[in-house]
N, C-alpha and C positions, 0 to 999 in steps of 0.2 A: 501587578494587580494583586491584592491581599486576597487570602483565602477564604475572605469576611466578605469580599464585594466580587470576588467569580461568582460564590453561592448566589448571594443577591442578582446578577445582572448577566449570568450565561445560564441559563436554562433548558439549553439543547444543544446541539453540536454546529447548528444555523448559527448563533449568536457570536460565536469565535471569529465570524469572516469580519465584522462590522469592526470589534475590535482590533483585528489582525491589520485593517487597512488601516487604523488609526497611528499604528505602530512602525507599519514595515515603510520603506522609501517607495517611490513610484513603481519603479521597475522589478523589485522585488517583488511585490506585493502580485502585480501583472504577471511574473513568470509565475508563482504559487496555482496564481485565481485563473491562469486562461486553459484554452483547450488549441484547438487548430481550426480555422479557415472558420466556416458559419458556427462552429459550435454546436452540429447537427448532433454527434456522439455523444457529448459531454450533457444533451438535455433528455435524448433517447435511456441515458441512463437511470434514471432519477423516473421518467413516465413508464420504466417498464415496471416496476415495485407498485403505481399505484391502477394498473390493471388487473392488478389482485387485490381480491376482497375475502377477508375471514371468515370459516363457518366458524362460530364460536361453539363451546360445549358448557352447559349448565352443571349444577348442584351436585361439583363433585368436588371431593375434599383434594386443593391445591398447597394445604400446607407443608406437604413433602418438597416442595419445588426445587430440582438441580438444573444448574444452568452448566455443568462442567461436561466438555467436550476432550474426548479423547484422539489426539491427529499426530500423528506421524511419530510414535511413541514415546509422545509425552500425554499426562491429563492437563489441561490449560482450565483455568475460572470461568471462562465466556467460550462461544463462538465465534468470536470476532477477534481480529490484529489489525496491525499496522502494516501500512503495504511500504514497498523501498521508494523513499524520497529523494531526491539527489538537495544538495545544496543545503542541508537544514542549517548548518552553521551559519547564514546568512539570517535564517529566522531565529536565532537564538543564539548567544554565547555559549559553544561545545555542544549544538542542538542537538546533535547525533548521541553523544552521551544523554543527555538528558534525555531525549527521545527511549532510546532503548532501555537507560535507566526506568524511568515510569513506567514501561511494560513489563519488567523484571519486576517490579516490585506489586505490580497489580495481577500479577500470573496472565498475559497476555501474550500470545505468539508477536514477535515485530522482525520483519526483515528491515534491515540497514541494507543502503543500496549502495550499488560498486562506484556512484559520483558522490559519497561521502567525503568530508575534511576530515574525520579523525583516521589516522592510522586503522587500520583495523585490528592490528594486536591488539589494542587499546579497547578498542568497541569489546571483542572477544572477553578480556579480563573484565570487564566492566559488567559485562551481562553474557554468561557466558552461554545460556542458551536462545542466544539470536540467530536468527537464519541470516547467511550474507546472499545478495544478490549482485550479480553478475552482467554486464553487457559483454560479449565475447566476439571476437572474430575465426571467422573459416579459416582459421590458422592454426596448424596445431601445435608452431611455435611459438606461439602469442599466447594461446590458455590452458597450454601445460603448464609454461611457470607459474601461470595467475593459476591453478589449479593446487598446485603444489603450496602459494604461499597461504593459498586461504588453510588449504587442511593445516600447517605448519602453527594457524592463527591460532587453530582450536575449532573452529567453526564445523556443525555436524550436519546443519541441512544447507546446502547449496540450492538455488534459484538460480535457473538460467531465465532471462527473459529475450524473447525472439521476435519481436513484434515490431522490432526498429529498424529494419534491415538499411533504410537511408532514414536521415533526418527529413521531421515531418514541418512543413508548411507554418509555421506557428507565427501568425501576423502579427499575434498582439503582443509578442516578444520586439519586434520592430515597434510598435506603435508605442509603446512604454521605456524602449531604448535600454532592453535587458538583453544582454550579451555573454555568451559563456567561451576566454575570460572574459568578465566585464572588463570595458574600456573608460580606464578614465578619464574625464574633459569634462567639461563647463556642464553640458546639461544633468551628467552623474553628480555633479557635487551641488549643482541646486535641489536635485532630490533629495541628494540625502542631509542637506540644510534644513530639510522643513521639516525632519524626522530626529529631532537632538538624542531623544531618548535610546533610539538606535544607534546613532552613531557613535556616543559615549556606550552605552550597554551592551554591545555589541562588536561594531567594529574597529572602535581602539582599544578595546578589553581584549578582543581577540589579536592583535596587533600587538599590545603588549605584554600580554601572558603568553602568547604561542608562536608568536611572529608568523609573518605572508602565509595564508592559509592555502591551500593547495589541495588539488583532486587526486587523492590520497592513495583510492585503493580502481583506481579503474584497471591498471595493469598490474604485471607481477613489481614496477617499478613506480616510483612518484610520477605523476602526471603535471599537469599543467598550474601555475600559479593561479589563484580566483582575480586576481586584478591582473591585467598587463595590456602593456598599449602594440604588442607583439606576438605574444606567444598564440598557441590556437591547440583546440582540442582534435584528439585524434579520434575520428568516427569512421575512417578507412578499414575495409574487406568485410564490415557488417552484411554487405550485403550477397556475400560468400558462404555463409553460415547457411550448412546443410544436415538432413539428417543423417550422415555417415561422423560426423561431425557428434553430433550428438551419441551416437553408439561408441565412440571414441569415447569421451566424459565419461559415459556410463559405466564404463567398463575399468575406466583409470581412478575414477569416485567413487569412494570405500562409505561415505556417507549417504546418508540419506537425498535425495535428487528428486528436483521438483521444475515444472515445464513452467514459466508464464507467457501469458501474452496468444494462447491458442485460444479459438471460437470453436473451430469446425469440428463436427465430430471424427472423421476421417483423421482429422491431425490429433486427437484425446485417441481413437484407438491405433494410431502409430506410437503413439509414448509409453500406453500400456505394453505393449511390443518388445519394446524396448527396454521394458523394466524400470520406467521412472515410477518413483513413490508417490508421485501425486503428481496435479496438474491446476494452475489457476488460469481459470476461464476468465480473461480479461481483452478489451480494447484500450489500455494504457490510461483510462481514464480519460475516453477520448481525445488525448492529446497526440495520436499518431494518423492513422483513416478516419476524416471525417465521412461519415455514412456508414462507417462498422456497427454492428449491429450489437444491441447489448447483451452481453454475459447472461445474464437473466434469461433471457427469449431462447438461448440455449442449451442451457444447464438439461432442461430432458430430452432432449435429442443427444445429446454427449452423455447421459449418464448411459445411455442403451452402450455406449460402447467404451464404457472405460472398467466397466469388471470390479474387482475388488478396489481396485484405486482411487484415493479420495479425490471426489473434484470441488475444489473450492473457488472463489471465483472475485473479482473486485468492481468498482464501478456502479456509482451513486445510490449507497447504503447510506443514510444521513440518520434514521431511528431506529429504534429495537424494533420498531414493526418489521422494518427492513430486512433487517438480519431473521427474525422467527420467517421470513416470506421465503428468503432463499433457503431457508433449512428445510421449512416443509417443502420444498420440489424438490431437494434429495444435496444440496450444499453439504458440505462437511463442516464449512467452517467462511466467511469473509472475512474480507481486508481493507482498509478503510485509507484516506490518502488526504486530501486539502483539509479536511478540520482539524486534525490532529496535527497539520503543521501549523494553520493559523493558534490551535490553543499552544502549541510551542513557542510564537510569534508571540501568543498577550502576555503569556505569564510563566515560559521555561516548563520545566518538568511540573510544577505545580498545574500549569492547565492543561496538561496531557494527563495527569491523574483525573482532574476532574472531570474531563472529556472522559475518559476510561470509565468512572463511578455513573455519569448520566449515562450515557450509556448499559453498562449492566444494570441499571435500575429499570430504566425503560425494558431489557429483555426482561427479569423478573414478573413485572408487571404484566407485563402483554401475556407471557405464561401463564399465570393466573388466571387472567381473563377469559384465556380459549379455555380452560379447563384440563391443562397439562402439568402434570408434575416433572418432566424431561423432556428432552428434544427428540432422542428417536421417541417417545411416545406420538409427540407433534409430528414427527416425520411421517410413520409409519398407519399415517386415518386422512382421511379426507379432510383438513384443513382450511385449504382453501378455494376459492373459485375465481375461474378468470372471468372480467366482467365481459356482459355480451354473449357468455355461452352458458348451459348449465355444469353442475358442478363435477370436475373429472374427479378420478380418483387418483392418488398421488403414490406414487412408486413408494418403497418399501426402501429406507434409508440402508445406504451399502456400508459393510463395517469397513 
């Protein structure tokens, strides 16, 4: 899609899905778009943002307006990133490149996830301030090496995510016939028959520039090929992974260290504890516990216990309303996850920029509105109110 008809025909970060399915094969499109079991998670995310309502402030001069957020020492352009996606390579030719590219060039935090196709040297050189994220095993012969090759990458902030300890229930993975590896037979190649533009754009471009794409960076060694009518991924002693475990990292990772995949506040002041630099308040984008409760409905019950430490947090931020909503209850920063692979899906790194520009347009604007020229200013005043109750006062944003 030209840069002439994104502008025309995507106008929010919603409009990427419609296109994305037009694009991607059946199955693909089904692992991107699903959650787990009822999809209780994946909609609790999205209605907890519109239980808040803005106090807005009047006739005061907004044309100072900074939207630049300082987190984990770097200044970034927004408040907003890209959370770790597995598989983009399937949404795009070298997705993970592209992907991270775009947010390199838009100053936007992006973690690349440890079920990446590109090499991660490569991700590193590419964008060299990307965060990589991690699935680890209670092994600490398993993620000392995988420890060892990421610092070796280049890579300064480490993401552990902990929220998988077994694989989760995911029906509509079944019901769409997406499989990790995918398996190939009859029904995979009528899917991806009806999708030419993918299959030419995508997976014999990839095929024939890169050959058999493969799960790149999950251990310290290559993993599993993306197609095979044999091989299988390895998600054994996940469910091992303790926090002695993590004092262990801590103490071996010279870099910056960040928690994902915690709600409870008890588990944000064990990480403080421990010395992690951050923590992102997430339910995997309800694709792990259907009935986890959202990130949002959290965030002030966890800020009480996480102290200096930024907590940032993911799970259905779709507008800049969004994102101003979690800043004022004391966010540091979100992360954003299915649009930003479907605008990767319609139009490669071109509709992740543009996804990135609607986006920061919408924060600017919403700033203006409430009568804010920064974000701790918006943090730091009564902002907003939860509907149903009268208006609280809003914690004092933590540096």
């Amino acid at each position: 899609m030209s840069p002439e008809r994104l502008a025309l025909q995507i106008l929010c970060l919603n409009d990427f899905e419609a296109a994305a399915r037009a694009r991607l094969p059946r199955p693909i499109f089904g692992y991107v778009q699903g959650a787990v079991e009822d999809n209780l998670s994946f909609r609790m995310n999205a209605d907890a943002f519109r239980q808040y309502a803005f106090i807005t402030r009047t006739l005061t001069d907004v044309s100072g307006r900074d939207t630049r957020r300082h987190l984990l020492g770097k200044t970034y352009a927004s408040p907003f990133g890209i959370c770790p996606m597995g598989l983009l390579g399937l949404s795009c030719f070298e997705g993970d490149l592209n992907m991270v590219g775009a947010a390199r060039d838009a100053d936007v935090p992006c973690i690349i996830s440890g079920a990446s196709m590109i090499p991660m040297e490569e991700i590193a050189r590419h964008a060299p301030h990307t965060w990589f994220q991690a699935y680890v095993k209670g092994n600490p012969e398993s993620y000392r090496p995988m420890l060892a090759r990421i610092d070796a990458a280049g890579f300064r902030t480490l993401v552990i995510t902990v929220d998988i300890p077994v694989s989760a229930n995911r029906e509509n993975n079944v019901r769409t016939g997406f499989t990790t590896p995918l398996r190939p037979g009859l029904r995979l190649c009528m899917d991806v028959a009806t999708r030419p533009r993918w299959l030419f754009g995508t997976l014999l471009r990839t095929l024939a520039k890169r050959g058999m794409p493969y799960f790149e960076n999950s251990f310290a060694q290559r993993g599993a090929p993306i197609f095979s009518r044999t091989a299988s991924r390895d998600f054994g002693e996940r469910d091992t992974l303790a926090w002695s475990h993590l004092a262990d990292m801590r103490e071996r990772w010279k870099g910056r260290l960040v928690l994902k995949g915690v709600l409870a506040p008890d588990d944000v002041d064990a990480a403080r504890r421990l010395g992690m630099d951050g923590v992102i308040l997430s339910n995997h984008g309800g694709r792990q516990l259907d009935g986890a409760v959202s990130p949002l409905h959290m965030l002030r019950d966890c800020l009480g216990r996480a102290g200096a430490m930024p907590l940032m947090l993911d799970g259905g931020v779709r507008r800049g309303s969004d994102v101003l909503k979690a800043v004022a209850l004391g966010a540091r920063c979100v992360f954003i996850g299915r649009p930003f692979n479907f605008a990767l899906a319609t139009a490669g790194r071109a509709g992740v920029a543009h996804a990135i520009d609607l986006l920061k347009r919408e924060i600017d604007r919403d700033l203006a509105m409430l009568g804010a020229n920064d974000l701790d200013q918006l943090a730091c005043r009564a902002s907003l109110c939860h509907l149903g109750r009268a208006p609280e006062p809003v914690p004092p944003m933590l540096a």
